[in-house]
N, C-alpha and C positions, 0 to 999 in steps of 0.2 A: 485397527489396521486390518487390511484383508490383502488378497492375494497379486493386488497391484502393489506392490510397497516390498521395496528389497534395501537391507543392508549393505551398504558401500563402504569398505573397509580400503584409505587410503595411504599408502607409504608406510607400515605398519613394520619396518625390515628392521635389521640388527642392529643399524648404524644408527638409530634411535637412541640405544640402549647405549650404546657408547658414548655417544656424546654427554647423553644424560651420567655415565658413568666418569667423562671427564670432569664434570665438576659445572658445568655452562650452568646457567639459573633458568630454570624450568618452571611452569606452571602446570596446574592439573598432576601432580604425581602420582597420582591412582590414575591414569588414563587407562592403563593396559589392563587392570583391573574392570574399569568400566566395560573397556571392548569386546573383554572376555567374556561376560556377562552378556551383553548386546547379544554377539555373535550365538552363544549359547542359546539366548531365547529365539534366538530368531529362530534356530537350526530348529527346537521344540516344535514352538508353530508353525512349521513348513514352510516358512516362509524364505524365501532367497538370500545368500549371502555373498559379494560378490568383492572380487581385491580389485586393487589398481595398484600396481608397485612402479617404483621408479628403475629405471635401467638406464643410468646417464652415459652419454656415449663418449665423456672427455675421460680419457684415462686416467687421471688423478682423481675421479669421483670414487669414494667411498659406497655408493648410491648405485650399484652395478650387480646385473644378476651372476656376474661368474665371480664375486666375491662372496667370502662368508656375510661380509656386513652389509652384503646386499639380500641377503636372505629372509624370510618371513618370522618375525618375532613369534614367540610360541603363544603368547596371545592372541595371535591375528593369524595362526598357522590353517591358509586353506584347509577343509575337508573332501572328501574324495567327492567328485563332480561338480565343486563349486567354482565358479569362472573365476580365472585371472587373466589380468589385462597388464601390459607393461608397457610403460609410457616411456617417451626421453625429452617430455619438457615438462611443464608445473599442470597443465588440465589434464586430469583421465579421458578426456575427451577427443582429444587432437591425434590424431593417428593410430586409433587403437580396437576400433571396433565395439568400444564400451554401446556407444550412441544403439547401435543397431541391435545388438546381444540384447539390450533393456527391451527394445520396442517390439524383438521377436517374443520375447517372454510377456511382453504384457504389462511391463512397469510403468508407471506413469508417477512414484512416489519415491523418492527414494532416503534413509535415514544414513548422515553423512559422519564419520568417525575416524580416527586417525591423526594424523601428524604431515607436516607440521601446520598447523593450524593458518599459519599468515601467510603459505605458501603456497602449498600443494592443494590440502583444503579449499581453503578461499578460491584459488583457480576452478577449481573443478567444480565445487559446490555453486560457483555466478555459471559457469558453463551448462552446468545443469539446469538451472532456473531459465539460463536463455532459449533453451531448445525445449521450454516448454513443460519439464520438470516440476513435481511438489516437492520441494525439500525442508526436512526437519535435522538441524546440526546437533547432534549431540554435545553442550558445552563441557562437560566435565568426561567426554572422552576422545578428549585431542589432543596431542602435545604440543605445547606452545614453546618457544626459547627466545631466549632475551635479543636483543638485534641492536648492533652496532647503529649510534644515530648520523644521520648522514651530515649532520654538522660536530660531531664530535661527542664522548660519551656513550651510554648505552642504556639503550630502551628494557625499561624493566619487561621482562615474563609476562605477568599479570597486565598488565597496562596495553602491550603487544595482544596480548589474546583478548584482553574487553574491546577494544579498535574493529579488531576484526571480527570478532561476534556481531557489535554494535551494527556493523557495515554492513553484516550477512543479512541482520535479524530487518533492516530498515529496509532494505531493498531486495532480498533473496528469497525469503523463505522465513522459518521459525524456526529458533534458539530456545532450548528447554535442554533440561537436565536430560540423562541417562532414567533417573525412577521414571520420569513422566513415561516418556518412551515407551520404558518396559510396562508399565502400568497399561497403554493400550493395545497391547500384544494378547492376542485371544488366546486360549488357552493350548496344550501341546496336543499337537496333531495326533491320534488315534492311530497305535502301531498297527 
């Protein structure tokens, strides 16, 4: 990777963690692990890291910056100078100036992580490929949750996030692990 290629850290907030803390069925449990890791290498090699948080504007959303549980998980907690973008629907893309921040910096690549995987993700990550974007989805650092099915029942975790991988991997971009990722990350930028 070189210095078109930035880190896209999506919906990475508190209310993750809670939900995951009420007991929902969850895929990937080391995500926030993996992200952490991401985000770290990236930072090493120079390379760009960039948020898109959600800021939903119905007042019952949990999903809100002037809440705590809207807040940046502490694995995905920006560092000083790195862009955040706040969105209030499912693409990082749609009213937020992500599109143009990429193209002034020079992006042309970007490695896509976060939560939740069937939603925010998947938006963001088709949105990116349509404007023209190389994306690589990191699959084991996304949070996936189970989804109520629309004829009754409920869609497993794991089943939800292989769908939407699948989806990504066939028409978007490439789905590979977190090691590979890090694997072609050059080595840390000369203090």
């Amino acid at each position: 990777m070189d210095q078109n290629t930035a880190l896209l850290i999506v919906d990475m907030q508190q209310e993750m963690a809670n939900v995951t803390a009420s007991g929902r069925q969850r895929a990937n449990p080391q995500a926030e692990e993996k992200i952490a890791a991401l985000a770290a290498a990236f930072r090493a090699a120079g390379l760009p890291v960039v948020h898109v948080m959600h800021d939903d504007p119905r007042p019952a959303s949990r999903f809100r910056r002037d809440l705590p549980s809207g807040q940046p998980m502490e694995c995905a907690m920006p560092a000083d100078g790195e862009a955040v973008f706040w969105k209030t629907g499912s693409s990082g893309f749609v009213g937020t100036g992500l599109e143009q921040h990429l193209r002034d910096c020079g992006i042309s690549r970007l490695v896509i992580a976060g939560g939740v995987a069937a939603f925010c993700v998947n938006s963001t990550a088709r949105s990116a490929a349509n404007l023209g974007f190389e994306i690589q989805v990191a699959e084991d650092a996304l949070i996936a949750f189970s989804l109520p099915a629309r004829k009754g029942g409920e869609l497993d975790a794991g089943q939800v996030l292989e769908v939407t991988l699948s989806a990504l991997h066939a028409g978007f971009g490439t789905v590979l692990p977190a090691s590979e990722i890090l694997a072609q990350l050059p080595a840390a930028a000369p203090a």
